[in-house]
Kinemage of the C-alpha trace (Angstrom):
@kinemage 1
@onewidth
@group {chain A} dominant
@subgroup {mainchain}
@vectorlist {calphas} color= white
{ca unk a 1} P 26.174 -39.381 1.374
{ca unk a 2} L 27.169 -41.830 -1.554
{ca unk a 3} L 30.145 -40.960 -3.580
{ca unk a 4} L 28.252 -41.107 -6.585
{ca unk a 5} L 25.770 -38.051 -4.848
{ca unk a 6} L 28.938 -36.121 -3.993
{ca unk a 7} L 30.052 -36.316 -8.084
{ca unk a 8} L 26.902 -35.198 -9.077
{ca unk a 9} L 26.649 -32.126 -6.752
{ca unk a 10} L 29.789 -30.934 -8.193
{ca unk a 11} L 28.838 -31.675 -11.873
{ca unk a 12} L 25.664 -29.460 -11.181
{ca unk a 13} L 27.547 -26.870 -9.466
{ca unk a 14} L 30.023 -26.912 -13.032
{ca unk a 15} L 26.816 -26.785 -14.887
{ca unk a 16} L 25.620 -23.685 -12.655
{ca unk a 17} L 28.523 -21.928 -13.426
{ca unk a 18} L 28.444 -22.052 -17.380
{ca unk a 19} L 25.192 -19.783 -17.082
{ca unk a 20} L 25.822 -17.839 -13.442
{ca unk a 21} L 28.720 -15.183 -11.824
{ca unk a 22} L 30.904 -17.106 -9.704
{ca unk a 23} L 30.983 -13.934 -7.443
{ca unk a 24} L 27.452 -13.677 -6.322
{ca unk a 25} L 27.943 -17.029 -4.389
{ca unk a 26} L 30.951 -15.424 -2.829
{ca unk a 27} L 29.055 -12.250 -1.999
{ca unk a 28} L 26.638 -14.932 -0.037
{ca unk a 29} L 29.474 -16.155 2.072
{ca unk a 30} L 30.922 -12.989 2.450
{ca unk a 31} L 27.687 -11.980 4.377
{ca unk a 32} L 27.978 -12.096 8.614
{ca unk a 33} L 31.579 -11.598 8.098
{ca unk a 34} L 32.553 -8.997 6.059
{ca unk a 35} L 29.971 -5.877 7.068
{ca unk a 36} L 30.066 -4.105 4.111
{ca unk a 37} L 28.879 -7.302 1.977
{ca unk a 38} L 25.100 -6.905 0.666
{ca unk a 39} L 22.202 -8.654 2.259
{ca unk a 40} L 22.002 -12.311 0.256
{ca unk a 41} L 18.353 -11.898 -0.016
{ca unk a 42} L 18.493 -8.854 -2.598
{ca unk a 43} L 17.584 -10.094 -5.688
{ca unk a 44} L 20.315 -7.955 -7.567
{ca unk a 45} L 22.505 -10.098 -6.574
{ca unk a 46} L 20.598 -13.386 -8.051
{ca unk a 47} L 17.818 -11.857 -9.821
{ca unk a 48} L 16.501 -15.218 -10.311
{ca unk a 49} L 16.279 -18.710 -9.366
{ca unk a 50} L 18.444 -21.249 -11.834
{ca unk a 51} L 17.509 -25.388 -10.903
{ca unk a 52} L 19.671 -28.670 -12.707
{ca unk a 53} L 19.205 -32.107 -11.613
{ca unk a 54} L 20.973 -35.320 -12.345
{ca unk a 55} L 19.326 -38.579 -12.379
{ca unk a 56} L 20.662 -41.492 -10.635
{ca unk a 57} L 19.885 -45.328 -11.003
{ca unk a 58} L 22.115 -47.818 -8.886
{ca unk a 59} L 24.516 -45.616 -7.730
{ca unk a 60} L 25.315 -44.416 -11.356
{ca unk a 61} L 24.596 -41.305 -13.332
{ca unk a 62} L 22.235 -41.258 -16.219
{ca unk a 63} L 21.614 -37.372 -16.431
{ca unk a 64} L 23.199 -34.752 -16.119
{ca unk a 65} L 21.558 -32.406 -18.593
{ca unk a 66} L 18.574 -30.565 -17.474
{ca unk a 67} L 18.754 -27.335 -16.323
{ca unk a 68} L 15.488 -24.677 -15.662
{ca unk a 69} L 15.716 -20.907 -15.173
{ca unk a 70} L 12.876 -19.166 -13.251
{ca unk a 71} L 10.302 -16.690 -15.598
{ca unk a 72} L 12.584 -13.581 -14.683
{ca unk a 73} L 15.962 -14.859 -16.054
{ca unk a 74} L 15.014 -17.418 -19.093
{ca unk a 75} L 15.492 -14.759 -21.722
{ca unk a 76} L 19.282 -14.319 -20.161
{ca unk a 77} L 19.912 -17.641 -19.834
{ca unk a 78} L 19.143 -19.007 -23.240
{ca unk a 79} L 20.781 -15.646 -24.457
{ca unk a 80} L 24.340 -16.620 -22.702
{ca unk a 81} L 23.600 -20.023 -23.925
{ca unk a 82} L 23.064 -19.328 -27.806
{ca unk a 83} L 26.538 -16.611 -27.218
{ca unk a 84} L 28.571 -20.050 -26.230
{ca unk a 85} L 27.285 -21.551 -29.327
{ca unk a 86} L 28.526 -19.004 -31.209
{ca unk a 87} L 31.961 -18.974 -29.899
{ca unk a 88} L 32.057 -22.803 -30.367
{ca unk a 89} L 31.563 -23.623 -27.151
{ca unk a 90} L 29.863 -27.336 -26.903
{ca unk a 91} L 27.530 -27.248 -23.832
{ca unk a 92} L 25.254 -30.462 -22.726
{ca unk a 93} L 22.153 -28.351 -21.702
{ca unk a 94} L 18.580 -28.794 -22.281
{ca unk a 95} L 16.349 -25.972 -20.860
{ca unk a 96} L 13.471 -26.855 -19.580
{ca unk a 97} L 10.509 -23.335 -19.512
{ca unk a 98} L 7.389 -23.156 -18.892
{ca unk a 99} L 6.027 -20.902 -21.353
{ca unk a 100} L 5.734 -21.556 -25.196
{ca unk a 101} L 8.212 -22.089 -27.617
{ca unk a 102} L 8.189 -20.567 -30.921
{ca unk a 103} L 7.569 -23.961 -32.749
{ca unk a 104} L 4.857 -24.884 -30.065
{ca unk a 105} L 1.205 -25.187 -31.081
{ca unk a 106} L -0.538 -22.046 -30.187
{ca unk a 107} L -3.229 -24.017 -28.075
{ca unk a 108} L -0.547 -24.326 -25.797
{ca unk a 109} L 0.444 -20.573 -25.439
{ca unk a 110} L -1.084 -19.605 -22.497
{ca unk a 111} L -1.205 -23.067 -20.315
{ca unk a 112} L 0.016 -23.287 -16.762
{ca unk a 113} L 0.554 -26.820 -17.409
{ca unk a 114} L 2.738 -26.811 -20.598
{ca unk a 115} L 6.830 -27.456 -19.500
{ca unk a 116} L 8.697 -27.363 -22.751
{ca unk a 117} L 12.527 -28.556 -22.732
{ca unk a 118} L 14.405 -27.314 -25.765
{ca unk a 119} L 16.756 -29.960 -27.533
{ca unk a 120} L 20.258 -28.331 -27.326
{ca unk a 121} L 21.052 -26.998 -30.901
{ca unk a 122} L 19.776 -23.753 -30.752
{ca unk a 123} L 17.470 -22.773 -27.840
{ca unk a 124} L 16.075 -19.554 -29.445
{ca unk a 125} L 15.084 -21.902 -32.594
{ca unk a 126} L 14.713 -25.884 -31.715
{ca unk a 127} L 12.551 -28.723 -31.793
{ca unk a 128} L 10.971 -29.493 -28.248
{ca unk a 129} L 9.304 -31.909 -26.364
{ca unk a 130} L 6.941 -31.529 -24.257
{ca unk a 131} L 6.094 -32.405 -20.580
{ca unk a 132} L 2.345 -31.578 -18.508
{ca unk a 133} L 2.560 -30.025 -14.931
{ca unk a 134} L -0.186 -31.693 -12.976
{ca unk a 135} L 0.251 -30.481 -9.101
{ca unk a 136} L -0.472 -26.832 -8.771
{ca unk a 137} L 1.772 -26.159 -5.892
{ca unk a 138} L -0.163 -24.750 -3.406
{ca unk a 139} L -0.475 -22.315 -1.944
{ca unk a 140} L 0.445 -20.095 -4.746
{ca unk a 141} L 0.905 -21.119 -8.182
{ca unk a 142} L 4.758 -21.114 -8.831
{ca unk a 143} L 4.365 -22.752 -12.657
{ca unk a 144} L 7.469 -20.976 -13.626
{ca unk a 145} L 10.131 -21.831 -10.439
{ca unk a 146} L 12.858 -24.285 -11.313
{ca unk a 147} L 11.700 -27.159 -8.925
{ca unk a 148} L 7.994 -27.112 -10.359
{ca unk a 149} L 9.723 -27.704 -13.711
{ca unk a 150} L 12.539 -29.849 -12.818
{ca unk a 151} L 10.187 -32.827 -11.286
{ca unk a 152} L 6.896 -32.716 -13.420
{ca unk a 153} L 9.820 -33.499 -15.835
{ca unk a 154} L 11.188 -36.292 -14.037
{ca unk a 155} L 7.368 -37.499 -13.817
{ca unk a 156} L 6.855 -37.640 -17.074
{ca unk a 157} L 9.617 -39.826 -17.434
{ca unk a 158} L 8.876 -41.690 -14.848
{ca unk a 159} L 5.114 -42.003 -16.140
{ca unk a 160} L 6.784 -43.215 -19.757
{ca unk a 161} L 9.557 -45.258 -18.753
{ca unk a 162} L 9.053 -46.470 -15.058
{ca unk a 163} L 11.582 -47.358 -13.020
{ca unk a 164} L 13.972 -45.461 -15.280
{ca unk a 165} L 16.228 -43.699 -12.263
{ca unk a 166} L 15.941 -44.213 -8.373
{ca unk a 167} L 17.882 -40.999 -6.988
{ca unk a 168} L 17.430 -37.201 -8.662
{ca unk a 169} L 20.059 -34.883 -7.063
{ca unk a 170} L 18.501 -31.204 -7.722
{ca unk a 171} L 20.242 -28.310 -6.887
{ca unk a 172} L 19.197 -24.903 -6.698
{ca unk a 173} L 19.724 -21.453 -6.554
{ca unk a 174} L 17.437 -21.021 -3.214
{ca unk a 175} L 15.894 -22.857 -0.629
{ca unk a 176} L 12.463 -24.354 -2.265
{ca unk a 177} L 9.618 -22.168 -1.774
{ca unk a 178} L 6.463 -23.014 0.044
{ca unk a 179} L 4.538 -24.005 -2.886
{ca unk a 180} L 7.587 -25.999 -4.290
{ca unk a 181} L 8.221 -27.786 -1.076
{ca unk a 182} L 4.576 -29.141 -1.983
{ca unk a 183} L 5.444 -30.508 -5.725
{ca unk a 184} L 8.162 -32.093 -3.631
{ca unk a 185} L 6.138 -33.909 -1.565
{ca unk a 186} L 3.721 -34.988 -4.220
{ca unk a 187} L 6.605 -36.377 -6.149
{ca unk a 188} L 7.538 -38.491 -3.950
{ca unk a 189} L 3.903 -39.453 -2.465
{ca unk a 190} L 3.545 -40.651 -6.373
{ca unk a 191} L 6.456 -42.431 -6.661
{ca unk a 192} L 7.440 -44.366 -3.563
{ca unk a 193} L 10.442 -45.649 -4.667
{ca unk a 194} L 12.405 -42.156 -5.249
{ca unk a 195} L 14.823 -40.687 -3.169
{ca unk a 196} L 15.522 -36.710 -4.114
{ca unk a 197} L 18.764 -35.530 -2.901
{ca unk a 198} L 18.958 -31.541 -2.482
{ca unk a 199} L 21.751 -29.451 -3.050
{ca unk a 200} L 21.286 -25.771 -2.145
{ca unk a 201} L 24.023 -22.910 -3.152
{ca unk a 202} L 22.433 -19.650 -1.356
{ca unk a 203} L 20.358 -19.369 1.759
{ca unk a 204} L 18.986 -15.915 2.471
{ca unk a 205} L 16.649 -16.774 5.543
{ca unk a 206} L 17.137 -17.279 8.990
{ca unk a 207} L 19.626 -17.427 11.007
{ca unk a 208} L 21.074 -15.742 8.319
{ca unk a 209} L 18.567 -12.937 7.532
{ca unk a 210} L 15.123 -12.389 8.562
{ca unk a 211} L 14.432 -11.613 5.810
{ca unk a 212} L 13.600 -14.680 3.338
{ca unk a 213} L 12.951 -18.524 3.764
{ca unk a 214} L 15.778 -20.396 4.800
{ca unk a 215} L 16.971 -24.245 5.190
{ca unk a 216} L 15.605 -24.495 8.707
{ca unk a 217} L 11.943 -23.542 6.916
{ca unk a 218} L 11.985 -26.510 4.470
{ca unk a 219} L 13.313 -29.080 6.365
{ca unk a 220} L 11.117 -28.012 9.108
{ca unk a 221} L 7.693 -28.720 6.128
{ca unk a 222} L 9.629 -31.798 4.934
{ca unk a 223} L 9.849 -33.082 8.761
{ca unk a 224} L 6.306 -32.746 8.814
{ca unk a 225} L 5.712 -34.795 6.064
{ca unk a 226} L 5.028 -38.248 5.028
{ca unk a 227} L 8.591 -38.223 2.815
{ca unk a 228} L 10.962 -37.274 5.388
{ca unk a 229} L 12.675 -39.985 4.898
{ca unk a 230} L 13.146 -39.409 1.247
{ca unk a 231} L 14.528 -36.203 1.108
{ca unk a 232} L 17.989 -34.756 2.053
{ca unk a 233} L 19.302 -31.645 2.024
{ca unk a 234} L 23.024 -30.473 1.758
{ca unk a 235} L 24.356 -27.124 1.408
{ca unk a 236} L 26.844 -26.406 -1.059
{ca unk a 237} L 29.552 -23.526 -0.239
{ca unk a 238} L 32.011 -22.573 -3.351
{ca unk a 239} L 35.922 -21.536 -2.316
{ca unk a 240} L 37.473 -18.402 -3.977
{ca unk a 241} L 39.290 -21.299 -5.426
{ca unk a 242} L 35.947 -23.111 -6.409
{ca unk a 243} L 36.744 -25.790 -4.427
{ca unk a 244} L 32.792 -27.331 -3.105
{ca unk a 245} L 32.600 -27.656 0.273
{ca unk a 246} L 29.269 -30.476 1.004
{ca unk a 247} L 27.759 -29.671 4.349
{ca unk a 248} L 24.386 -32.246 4.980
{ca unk a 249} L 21.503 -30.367 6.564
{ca unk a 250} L 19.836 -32.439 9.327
{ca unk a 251} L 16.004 -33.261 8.925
């Protein structure tokens, strides 16, 4: 792993932690060891998935600022975000949803294939621009998860300004779903000179938990594919002290 790869996990993990509770990540380590810790798959514990990526172009960061919450936690997140506003609090966020903004045209309102990221002033009441989903992530549709968000982003940008980045370093919440591991692969089937970097905070499948999909799911899918050699995936593990411990997953 580059040094420059290593930065940017940590400045996501920062940028996670501005919108998230520290503890819940602990509560995922906790769990194996300590037998009265709650199963990691219980979605009171993360309610929701929350996705940043950074984009990367010759070993140096151009991005840092993107960051998408799944359908069941955007109203919390751009709450907690307009409260740090409030209280002065400068943060370098643009939230990327999937749904439509106030100021969006109403012929848009109901589209699966409308990605809107708010310009960070106000994200209750803000310009946007806006971005077109084209892959529809089979097998289910998953137009709200952070991934599907994150890199029909990064495709538009791509699509406007080509060559713009080499590397995005996305990190999320869970292991990619089924359906996301898909957008993945289209990605990078569309644009052959990308590498995407994965950084993943909480695993609640196997060997874990039987109970959820887990690292050894997706890289087993990625393996499979045509872009295995395109894709890695590391597993991030926060200290009590927040100190990020970068652990590569083989694939």
């Amino acid at each position: 792993m580059s040094p420059v790869e290593a930065e940017a996990f940590r400045t996501a993990v920062d940028h996670f932690l501005e919108y998230t509770e520290f503890e819940a990540y602990l509560i995922h380590d906790q769990f194996g060891v300590d037998p009265s810790a709650p199963d990691p798959a219980d979605n009171d514990i993360l309610p929701g998935n929350l996705g940043t990526c950074i984009l990367v172009s010759n070993g140096k960061i151009l991005s840092n600022c993107l960051i998408a919450p799944s359908s069941s936690i955007q109203n919390s997140i751009r709450d907690g975000y307009q409260t740090h506003l409030e209280n002065g609090k400068s943060l370098r966020s643009r939230i990327v949803i999937p749904f439509r903004h106030e100021k969006a045209p109403e012929t848009h309102y109901l589209s699966k294939n409308s990605i809107w990221v708010l310009v960070a002033d106000n994200p209750h009441n803000s310009t946007a621009e806006l971005f077109h989903g084209k892959w529809p992530a089979k097998p289910h549709w998953r137009h709200s998860d952070s991934e599907w968000l994150l890199l029909h982003v990064c495709d538009g940008i791509l699509e406007s300004r080509p060559q713009e980045f080499d590397t995005v370093v996305l990190v999320s919440d869970r292991i990619p779903c089924p359906s996301c591991t898909e957008v993945i692969i289209n990605f990078l089937q569309e644009h052959p000179t990308v590498r995407l970097s994965i950084g993943q905070l909480y695993d609640s499948g196997k060997p874990l938990t039987k109970s959820a999909r887990g690292a050894c799911h997706f890289t087993d899918d990625i393996g499979k594919s045509p872009v295995a050699n395109r894709v890695t995936l590391t597993k991030l593990i926060l200290s009590v002290d927040r100190t990020l411990n970068i652990i590569p997953y083989p694939i």
